[in-house]
Phi, psi and omega in degrees: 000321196303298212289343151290342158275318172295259212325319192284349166273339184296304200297300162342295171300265213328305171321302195282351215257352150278268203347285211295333195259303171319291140035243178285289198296347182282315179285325156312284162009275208285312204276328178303334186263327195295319196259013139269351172291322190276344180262005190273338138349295183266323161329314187287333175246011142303303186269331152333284161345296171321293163313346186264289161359300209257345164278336153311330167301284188311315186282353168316288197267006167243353188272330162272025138226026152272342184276353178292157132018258151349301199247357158302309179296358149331282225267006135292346163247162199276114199106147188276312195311299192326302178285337196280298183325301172314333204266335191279321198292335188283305186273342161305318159263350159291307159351289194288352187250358176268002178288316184299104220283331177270000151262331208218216185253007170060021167195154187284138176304146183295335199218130134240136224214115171251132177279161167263203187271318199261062179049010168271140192260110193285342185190141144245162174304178180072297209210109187280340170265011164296163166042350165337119199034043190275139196279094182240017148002293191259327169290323176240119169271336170286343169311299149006264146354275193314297212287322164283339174234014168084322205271147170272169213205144137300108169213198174228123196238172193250138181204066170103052216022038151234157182230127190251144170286127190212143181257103187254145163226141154312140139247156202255163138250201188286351193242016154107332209299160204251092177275346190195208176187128180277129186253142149218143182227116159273147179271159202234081197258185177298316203294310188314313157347298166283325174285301152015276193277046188250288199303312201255027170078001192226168149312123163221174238199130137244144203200149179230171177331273289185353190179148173292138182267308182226193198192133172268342154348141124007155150264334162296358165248023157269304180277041181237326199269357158282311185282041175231345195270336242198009167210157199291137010286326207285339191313329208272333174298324173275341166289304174247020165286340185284358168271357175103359189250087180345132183264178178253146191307141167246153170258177160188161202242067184267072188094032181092323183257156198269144203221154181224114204238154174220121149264137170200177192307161160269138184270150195065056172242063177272126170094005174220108198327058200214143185239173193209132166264142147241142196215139194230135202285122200282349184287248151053260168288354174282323216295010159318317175276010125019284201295335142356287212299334172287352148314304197268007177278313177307320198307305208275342182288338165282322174310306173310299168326295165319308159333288179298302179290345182286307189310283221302290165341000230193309182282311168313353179247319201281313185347268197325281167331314201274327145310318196313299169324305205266337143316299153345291163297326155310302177291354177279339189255023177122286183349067210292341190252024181282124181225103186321109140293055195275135148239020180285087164354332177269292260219330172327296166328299155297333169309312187279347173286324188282266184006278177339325219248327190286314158329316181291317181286320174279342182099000140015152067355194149229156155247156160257235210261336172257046171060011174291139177280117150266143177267181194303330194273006183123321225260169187218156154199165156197136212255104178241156164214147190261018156198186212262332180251085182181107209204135183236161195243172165190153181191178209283319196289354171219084176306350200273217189232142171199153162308148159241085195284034137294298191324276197323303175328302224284313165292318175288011191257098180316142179318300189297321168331302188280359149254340177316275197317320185301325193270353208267318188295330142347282194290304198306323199281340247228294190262021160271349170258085185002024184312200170228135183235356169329320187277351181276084144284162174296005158268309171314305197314305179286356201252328168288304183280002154290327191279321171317285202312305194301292187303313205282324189277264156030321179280297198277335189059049176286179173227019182170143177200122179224186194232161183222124155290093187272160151234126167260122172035277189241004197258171201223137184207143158246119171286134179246137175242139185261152201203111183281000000 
């Protein structure tokens, strides 16, 4: 029993207290991913924006250093050696002023390339005879753009597999006229990537026809996240967004982790496949619901609290009982003088009450509190003598003292005689209110009232207690007279 009280309280706890984490960590869960699903949207036209910004910066700052000095003076001198120089020292010194951190991105541009009027390259930095005269018209569309309508302008071009941000501006002459065009081009590498999802709280992903180019990513969640971009489900989500049509948050499975992803076009990529992921690790944002887990830290502090009180509650309830039982049974094995000794407040009561019912059944008196015998009807006596021929009375109704020749009788009557009488007056006083006495044997009988007498004198510090049969109206009680 104890351990069906404990475990049923343990189980209680353990049930509400997983019930209560399952829950709660189930309801974080769901509502923490609905609302990263609904803000990765807006994150994806978060870094649009961005982007759009700094190719406006960028065509900014190259369309105010095609109007300088230096790359004007290109397209004034006289002789291709001549332009060809002016045009290397001309991109050389743009280089160095977009380098500048108060001007530019504070690192050098992948390319800077000054152009003619027929989209051909009189020079790039680094190395003045690369790309000399390379046609790039039909390669760069925005370069195009520039040369026919003047103003500078912002895209993106692919150029020897790299792919690149690029700022075209027109150059004037003096006369207003569009002789030629300044290309600066940055590569759109891991670092830009990474500065990128800085701003916008996530993961980017830049991607082509065909591959990822770059990633602030891991590199085991680039490859997980190629072959997921570029295979069913997501692959038909990855065609058309490099087509211009942005997909709705997706989910995938990167390295063991659940990742939540938007694809969409990079803006101003015309004639160039290229696309941007924003990708937010869904562990990550969630792990607010976290906080879960201290349920189940309450959980074990209460099973242990349950426990230690299930133990103490659980002894404090069986002891008693579990004497109580074993008293019982002592009087069931004869032992008439045994009487259930409880002090517990929950269980007294009934201790007392079992007393009552085992008095009713041996035929007992009960006493009260000062050792007076009561009968069933309320009225009390208690008979003492200090020899055998010799015996004084007391009651509520006489406090004083007088002989009692019953007592005396009552002692001079050999033992054996004197249960012989007890049970035969006994039975007779029984079926004269109409009992049934089938159930008294005489052996049961002298063997309770042996136990009765033994307990009663042990109490009394008595030297002899024997019993008289009364009948009160239809009840039948043995009265014990104490003999001193």
């Amino acid at each position: 029993m104890r351990l069906k009280l404990i475990a049923g309280n343990l189980v209680i706890v353990l049930l509400v207290g997983l019930g209560s984490y399952l829950v709660v960590r189930t309801q974080l869960r769901s509502e923490l991913s609905r609302r990263l699903e609904d803000s990765i949207g807006d994150d994806s036209e978060l870094f649009a924006r961005s982007w759009r910004a700094d190719g406006a910066r960028l065509a900014e700052g190259v369309g105010s250093r095609a109007a300088s000095n230096s790359v004007r003076n290109v397209f004034t001198a006289l002789g291709e050696a001549q332009q060809r120089g002016r045009a290397f020292e001309a991109a050389q010194e743009v280089s160095k002023w977009f380098q500048d951190p108060a001007r530019g991105r504070g690192e050098r541009p992948h390319i800077v390339a000054v152009i003619d009027e027929t989209g051909r390259v009189i020079a790039r930095d680094t190395d003045r005879n690369r790309m000399f005269g390379e046609p790039l018209l039909n390669r760069a569309p925005v370069l195009r753009r520039v040369l026919q309508r003047g103003a500078a302008r912002y895209g993106v071009w692919e150029l020897d597999d790299k792919l690149l941000q690029v700022g075209v501006a027109a150059v004037r002459n003096d006369r207003g006229g569009v002789v030629g065009a300044l290309l600066v081009g940055y590569d759109l590498s891991n670092g830009f990537a990474q500065q990128e999802a800085r701003l916008i709280g996530h993961d980017l992903l830049f991607v082509l026809g065909d591959r990822i180019y770059s990633t602030s990513t891991a590199v085991d969640v680039r490859d997980a996240l190629q072959d997921a971009l570029y295979l069913p489900p997501l692959d038909n989500g990855t065609m058309a967004a490099l087509q211009g049509k942005p997909t709705q948050p997706w989910t995938a499975t990167l390295a063991g982790d659940e990742y939540v992803g938007v694809t969409a076009a990079l803006p101003m990529a015309r004639g160039v496949q290229a696309a941007y992921v924003v990708l937010a690790d869904q562990g990550k944002h969630t792990a607010l619901a976290g906080v879960a887990n201290m349920i189940l830290w309450l959980t074990l502090l209460g099973l242990i609290g349950a426990a230690i009180y299930g133990y103490i509650i659980a002894n404090n309830l069986m002891d008693p009982i579990e004497q109580m039982e074993d008293d019982i049974l002592a009087v069931i094995n004869g032992r008439g003088d045994v009487r259930l000794e409880v002090e517990t407040p929950e269980l007294g009561g009934l201790a007392y009450r079992v007393n009552q019912l085992i008095n009713l059944f041996t035929g007992v008196a009960e006493e009260d509190e000062e050792g007076r015998a009561v009968t069933s009807s309320g009225g009390w006596e208690s008979v003492s003598i200090s020899s055998p021929g010799f015996a004084t009375r007391s009651s509520s109704a006489d406090p004083g003292q007088t002989d009692d020749p019953e007592a005396e009788a009552l002692a001079a009557i050999p033992e054996g005689q004197y249960y012989a009488k007890l049970y035969r007056d006994y039975v007779a006083a029984k079926q004269a209110a109409g009992e049934d006495v089938s159930n008294i044997p005489e052996e049961r009988f002298v063997e309770r009232i042996k136990g009765n007498a033994a307990h009663l004198m042990k109490k009394h510090g008595a030297q002899m207690v024997r019993f008289r049969v009364e009948t009160i109206g239809s009840q039948v009680n043995l009265k014990p007279v104490v003999i001193h």
